[in-house]
Structure formats: C-alpha cells, structure tokens
N, C-alpha and C positions, 0 to 999 in steps of 0.2 A: 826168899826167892819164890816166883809167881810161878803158874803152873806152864805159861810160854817159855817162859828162860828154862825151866827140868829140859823140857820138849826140846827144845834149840841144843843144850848140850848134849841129850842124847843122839840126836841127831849125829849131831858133828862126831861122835863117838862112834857110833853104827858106821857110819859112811866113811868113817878112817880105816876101817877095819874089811869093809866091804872093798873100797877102791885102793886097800893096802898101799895108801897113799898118805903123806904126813900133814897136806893142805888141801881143803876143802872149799870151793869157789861157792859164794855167794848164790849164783844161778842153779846147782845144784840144790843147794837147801831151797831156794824157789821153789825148783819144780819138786821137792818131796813132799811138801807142804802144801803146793797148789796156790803160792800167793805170790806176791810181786817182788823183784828185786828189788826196790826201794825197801820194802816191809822187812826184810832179810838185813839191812843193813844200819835202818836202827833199829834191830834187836843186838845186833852185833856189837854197834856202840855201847851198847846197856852191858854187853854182859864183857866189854873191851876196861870199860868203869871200874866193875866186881871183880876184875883179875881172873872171869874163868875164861875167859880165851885171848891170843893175841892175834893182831890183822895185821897181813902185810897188803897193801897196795899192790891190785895188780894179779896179785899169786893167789891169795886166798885166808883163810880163817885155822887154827888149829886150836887145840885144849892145852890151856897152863897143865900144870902139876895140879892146883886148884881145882880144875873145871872135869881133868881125869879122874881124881880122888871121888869129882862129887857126882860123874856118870858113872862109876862103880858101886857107887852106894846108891844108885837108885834101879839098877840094874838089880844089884842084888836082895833091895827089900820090894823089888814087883816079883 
C-alpha cells in the first residue's frame, strides 16, 4: 500500500468519527485534501479493488472491516 491509499483511509476513518456519520461523500475527502473530485474517485476505485472500502453511488464511500483494521493500525503505530 502507497503512502496516498494510508492517507485516503485514514481520512475516510477520521472523518467517520468527526461527522459521526457511516458514509463519507467524495467532495468532502476533496476539500480535506485540496484536490479535485475526479482525483478523489480514482483513488476510490483503487482502494474499492483492495477491499479497503466500499462505494455506494450517490451516498458516499465507508471502510470494510479490512480498511478499519488497517486505519487502526496506522493510527496506532504514528
């Protein structure tokens, strides 16, 4: 895993917990980042591939079990 995909799921981890929300919109991770919603959504694809998160059409982005497990462990060894 590259160091954008860490970046990207901890995002999507922080911002679950922030907006105590279960789905996280693409535009958001935009503007956290400062890039484009294009840019946001093939990273999404990439990491939709690796099983660490699922997208739903529309609603937004959340963390598998996989993409949780692996934003805890990077949480935990920073």
């Amino acid at each position: 895993m590259n160091r954008a995909e860490e970046d990207y799921i901890k995002a999507i981890y922080e911002l679950t917990f922030e907006k105590k929300a279960d789905l996280i919109k693409a535009n958001e991770l935009a503007e956290r980042f400062g890039i484009t919603d294009q840019s946001v959504n093939e990273m999404i694809k990439k990491l939709v591939k690796k099983h660490y998160v699922s997208f739903m059409p529309y609603k937004g982005v959340s963390l598998t079990k996989k993409g949780r497990d692996e934003a805890i462990r990077m949480i935990r060894a920073h």
